[in-house]
C-alpha positions in Angstrom: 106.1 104.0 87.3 108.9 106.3 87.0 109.5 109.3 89.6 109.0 112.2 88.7 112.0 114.7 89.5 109.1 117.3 91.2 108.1 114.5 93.5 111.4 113.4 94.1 112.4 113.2 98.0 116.3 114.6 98.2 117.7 112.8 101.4 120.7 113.7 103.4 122.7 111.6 105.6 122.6 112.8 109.5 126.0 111.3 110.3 128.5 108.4 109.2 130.2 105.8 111.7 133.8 106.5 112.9 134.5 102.9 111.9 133.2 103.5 108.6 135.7 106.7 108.4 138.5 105.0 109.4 137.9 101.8 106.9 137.3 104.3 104.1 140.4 106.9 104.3 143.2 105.0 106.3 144.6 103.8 103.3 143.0 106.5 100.9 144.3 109.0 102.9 147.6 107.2 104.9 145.9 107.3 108.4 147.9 105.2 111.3 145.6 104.6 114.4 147.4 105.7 117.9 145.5 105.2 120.0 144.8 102.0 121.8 140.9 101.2 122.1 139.3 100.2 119.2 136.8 102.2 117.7 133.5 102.5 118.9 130.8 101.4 116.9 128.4 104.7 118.6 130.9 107.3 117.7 130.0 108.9 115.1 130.5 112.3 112.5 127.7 114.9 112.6 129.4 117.7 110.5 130.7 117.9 107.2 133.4 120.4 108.5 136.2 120.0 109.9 138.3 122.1 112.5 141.2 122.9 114.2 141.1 123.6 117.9 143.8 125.9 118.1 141.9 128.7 120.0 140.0 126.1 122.3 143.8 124.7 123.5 144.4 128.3 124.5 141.7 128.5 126.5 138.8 130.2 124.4 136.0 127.7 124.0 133.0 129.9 123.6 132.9 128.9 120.1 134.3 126.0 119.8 133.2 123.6 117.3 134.0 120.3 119.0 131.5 118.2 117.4 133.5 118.7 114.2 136.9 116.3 113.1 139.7 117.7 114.9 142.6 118.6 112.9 146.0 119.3 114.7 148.7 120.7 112.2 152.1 122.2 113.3 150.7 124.9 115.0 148.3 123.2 117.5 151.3 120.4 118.2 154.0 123.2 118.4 151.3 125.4 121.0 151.1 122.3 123.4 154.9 121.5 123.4 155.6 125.0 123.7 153.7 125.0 127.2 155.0 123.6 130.7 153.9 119.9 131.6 151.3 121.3 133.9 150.0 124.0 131.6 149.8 121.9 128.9 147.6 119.1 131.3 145.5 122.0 132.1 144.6 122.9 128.1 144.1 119.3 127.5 141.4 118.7 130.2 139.4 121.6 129.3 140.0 120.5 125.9 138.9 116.6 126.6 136.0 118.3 128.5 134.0 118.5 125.4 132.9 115.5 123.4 135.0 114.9 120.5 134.7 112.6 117.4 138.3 112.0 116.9 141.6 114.1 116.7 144.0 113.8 113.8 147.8 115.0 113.7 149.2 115.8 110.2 152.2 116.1 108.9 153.8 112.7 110.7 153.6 114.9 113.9 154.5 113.1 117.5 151.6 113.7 120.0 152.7 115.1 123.1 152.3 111.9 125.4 149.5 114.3 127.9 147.2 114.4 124.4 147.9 110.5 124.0 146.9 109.8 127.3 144.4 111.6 127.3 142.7 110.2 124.4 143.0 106.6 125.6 141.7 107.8 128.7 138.7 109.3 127.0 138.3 106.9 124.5 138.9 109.7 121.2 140.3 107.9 118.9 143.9 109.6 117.5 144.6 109.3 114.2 148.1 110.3 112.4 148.8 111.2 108.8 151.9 112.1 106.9 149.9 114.8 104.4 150.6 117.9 105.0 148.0 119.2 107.0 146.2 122.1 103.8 146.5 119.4 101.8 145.2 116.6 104.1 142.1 118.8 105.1 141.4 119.3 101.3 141.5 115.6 100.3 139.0 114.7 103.8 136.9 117.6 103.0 135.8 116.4 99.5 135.5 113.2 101.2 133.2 114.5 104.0 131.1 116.6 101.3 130.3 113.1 99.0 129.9 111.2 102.4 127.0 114.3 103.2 125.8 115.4 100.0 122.6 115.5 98.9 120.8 113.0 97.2 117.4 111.5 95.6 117.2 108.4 93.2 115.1 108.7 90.2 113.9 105.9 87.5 115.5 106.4 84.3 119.1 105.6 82.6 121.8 107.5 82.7 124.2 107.5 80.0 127.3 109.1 78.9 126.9 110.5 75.3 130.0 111.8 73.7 131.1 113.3 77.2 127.6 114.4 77.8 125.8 113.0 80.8 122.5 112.5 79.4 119.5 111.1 82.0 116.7 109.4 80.2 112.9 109.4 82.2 109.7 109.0 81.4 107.2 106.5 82.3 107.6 102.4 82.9 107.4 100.3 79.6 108.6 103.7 76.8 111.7 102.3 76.4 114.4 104.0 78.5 117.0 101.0 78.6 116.1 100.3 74.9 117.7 103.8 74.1 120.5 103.3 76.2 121.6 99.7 75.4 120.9 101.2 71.3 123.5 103.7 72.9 126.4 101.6 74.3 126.0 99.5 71.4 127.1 102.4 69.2 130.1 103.1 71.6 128.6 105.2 74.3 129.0 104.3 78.0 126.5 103.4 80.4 126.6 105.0 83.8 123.4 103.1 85.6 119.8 101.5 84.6 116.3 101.7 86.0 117.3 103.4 89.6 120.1 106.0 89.1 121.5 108.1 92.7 122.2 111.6 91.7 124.4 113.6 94.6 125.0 117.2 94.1 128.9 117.8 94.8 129.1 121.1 94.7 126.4 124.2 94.1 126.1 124.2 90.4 126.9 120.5 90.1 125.3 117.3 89.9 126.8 113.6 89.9 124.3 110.8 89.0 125.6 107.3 89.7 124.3 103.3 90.3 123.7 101.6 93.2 126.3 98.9 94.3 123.3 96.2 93.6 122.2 97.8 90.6 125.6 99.1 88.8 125.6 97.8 84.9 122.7 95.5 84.9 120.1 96.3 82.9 116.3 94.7 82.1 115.1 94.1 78.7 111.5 93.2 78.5 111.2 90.1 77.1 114.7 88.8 77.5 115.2 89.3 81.5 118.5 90.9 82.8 121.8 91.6 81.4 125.2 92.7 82.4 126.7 95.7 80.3 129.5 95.2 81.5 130.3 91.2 81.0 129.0 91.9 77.3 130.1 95.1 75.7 133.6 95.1 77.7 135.0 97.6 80.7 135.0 100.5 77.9 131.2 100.5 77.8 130.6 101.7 81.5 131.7 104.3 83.5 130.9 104.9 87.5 129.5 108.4 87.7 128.9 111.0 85.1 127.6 114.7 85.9 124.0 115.1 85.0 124.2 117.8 82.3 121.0 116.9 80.0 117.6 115.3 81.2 115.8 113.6 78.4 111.7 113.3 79.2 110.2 110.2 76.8 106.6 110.8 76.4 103.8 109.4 73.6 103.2 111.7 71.5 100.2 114.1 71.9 98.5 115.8 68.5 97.4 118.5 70.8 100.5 119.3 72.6 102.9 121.7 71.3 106.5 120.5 71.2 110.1 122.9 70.8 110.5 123.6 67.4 112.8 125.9 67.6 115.6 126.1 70.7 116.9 128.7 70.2 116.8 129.1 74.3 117.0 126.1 76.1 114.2 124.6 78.6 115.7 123.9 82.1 114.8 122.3 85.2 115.6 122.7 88.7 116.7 119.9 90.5 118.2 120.4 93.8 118.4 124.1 93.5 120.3 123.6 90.0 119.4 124.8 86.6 119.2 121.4 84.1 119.0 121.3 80.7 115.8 119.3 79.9 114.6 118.3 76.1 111.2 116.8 76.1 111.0 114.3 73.6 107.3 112.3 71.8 107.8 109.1 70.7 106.4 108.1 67.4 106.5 104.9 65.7 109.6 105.3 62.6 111.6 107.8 65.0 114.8 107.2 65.7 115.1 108.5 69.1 119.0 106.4 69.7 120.0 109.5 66.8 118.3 112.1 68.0 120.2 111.4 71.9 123.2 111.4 69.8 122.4 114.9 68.5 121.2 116.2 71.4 124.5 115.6 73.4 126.2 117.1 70.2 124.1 119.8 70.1 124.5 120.6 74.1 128.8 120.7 73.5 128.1 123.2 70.5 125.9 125.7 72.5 128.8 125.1 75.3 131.1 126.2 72.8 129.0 129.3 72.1 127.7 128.0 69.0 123.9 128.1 68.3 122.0 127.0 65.5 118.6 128.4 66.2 120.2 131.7 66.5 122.4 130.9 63.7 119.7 130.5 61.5 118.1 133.9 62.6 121.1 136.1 61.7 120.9 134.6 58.3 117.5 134.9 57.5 117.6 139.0 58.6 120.3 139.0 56.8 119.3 138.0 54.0 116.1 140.1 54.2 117.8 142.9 54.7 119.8 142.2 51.8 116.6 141.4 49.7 115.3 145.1 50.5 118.6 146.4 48.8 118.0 145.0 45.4 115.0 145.9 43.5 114.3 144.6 39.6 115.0 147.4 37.1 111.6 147.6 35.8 109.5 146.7 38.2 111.2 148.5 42.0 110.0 145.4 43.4 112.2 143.3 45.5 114.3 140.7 43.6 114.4 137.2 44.8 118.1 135.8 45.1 118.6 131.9 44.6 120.3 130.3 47.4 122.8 129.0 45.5 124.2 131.8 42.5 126.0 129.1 40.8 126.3 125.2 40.4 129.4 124.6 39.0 129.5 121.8 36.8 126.8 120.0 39.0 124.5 118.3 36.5 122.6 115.9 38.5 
């Protein structure tokens, strides 16, 4: 059975392993390990945010978000060389007084050798980077917010339609990786199968991805379990896609009213953000691998400000107000205008 997106569970991550942090960013991000005690496999990040301790080395630790990456920049390292050897022993224990995840220096900065000591006498590990320290604490912020996004996992398939990301649901057995391998056979790209993570990144956005088990396998019923990837190539997958359009797959009900027009979009809130949902029937003859195809189309025309339902509107008032306007001679009554005045030399 699939799950439905109003009894799908986000889930948050409470904290990520130090090692882990290290293993993921020290060539991502250029980080040299100074100090010498490996890395304990209990320390661990709490907090998304980072912070620099530059008030808490002066002495003001009333709010003082120690718990928090520690970022040290020019400033911080130029404060604590600025001071006398015994001041600055003094800043650093209150400073070590607090339990600390880890401490990194930017901009190739040299640690004062009272903050390495410290460290190794502490056990905080000290990192080092040469980014610049703005742009080092934009690249491990967006890192930190993946690492602590949101998330829930849903059944359906996720594909990318002409730059659209378009998720697929609906129950077990309607056909959801039919449409989608119909899909990447007609050049689309698949972004994941039957259990697809979506994370939201940012407030108004979504990212919906595959699992590293999962990622480009897909089961057909009746043939067992394929690899997209191995048979349509590395152009017909893709790792994550934003979830822009939500397609619901349902049997069609005679006694169920379905959109007929659209002239304003349904939506759906998932994760506190407004998602474009179409809910589709299935009928025997329909060609629903088209009708994704348009729908994705569709979606980058209303982006564009272009709407057909209200398209169609204007010209139907305008043409009735038009109609009003010309009256037969003998009559007074309205006359009825062709749609097309003239066929020019159009015989068939």
């Amino acid at each position: 059975m699939s799950i439905s997106l109003n009894h799908a569970k986000p889930f948050v991550r409470k904290h990520i392993s130090l090692s882990f942090f290290y293993q993921q960013c020290k060539d991502r991000f250029k980080l040299k390990k100074l100090s010498d005690k490996p890395i304990s496999e209990n320390r661990i990040i709490i907090d998304k945010d980072i912070h620099r301790p530059g008030l808490a080395l002066a002495g003001y630790v009333d709010l003082f978000s120690n718990e928090r990456i520690q970022i040290f920049g020019n400033t911080e390292i130029k404060y604590l060389n600025s001071l006398s050897a015994k001041n600055r022993r003094e800043s650093l224990d209150k400073y070590f007084s607090f339990d600390i995840p880890c401490i990194i220096i930017t901009n190739a900065n040299k640690p004062p050798k009272e903050l390495l000591q410290k460290a190794n006498k502490k056990n905080v590990p000290l990192f080092q980077t040469s980014y610049p320290t703005t742009r080092f604490v934009n690249l491990i912020s967006d890192f930190l917010d993946d690492q602590f996004a949101e998330q829930i996992s849903v059944h359906g398939s996720f594909v990318d339609v002409y730059g659209v990301g378009v998720l697929f649901m609906g129950k077990s057995g309607i056909g959801k990786s039919e449409i989608a391998l119909a899909l990447v056979e007609r050049g689309h790209r698949l972004v994941a199968d039957d259990l697809v993570l979506i994370s939201k990144k940012a407030e108004t956005v979504l990212i919906g991805s595959g699992t590293e088990l999962n990622k480009h396998f897909m089961e057909i019923r009746g043939l067992g379990i394929i690899n997209i990837k191995q048979i349509f190539g590395i152009r017909s997958v893709r790792y994550q896609k934003r979830v822009e359009v939500i397609v619901e797959l349902e049997i069609w009900d005679p006694n169920k009213t379905y959109e007929r027009v659209g002239e304003k979009p349904k939506t759906t809130n998932l994760m506190g953000v407004e998602i474009e949902k179409v809910i589709l029937p299935i009928v025997p003859g329909k060609n629903i691998t088209v009708i994704a195809e348009i729908i994705a189309l569709n979606y980058l025309c209303r982006h564009y400000g272009y709407n057909a339902a209200i398209d169609l509107k204007r010209k139907q008032r305008e043409q009735m107000n038009l109609n009003k306007k010309i009256k037969y001679k003998d009559t007074g009554a309205p006359a009825l205008r062709r749609s097309t005045e003239y066929f020019e030399h159009d015989f068939e």
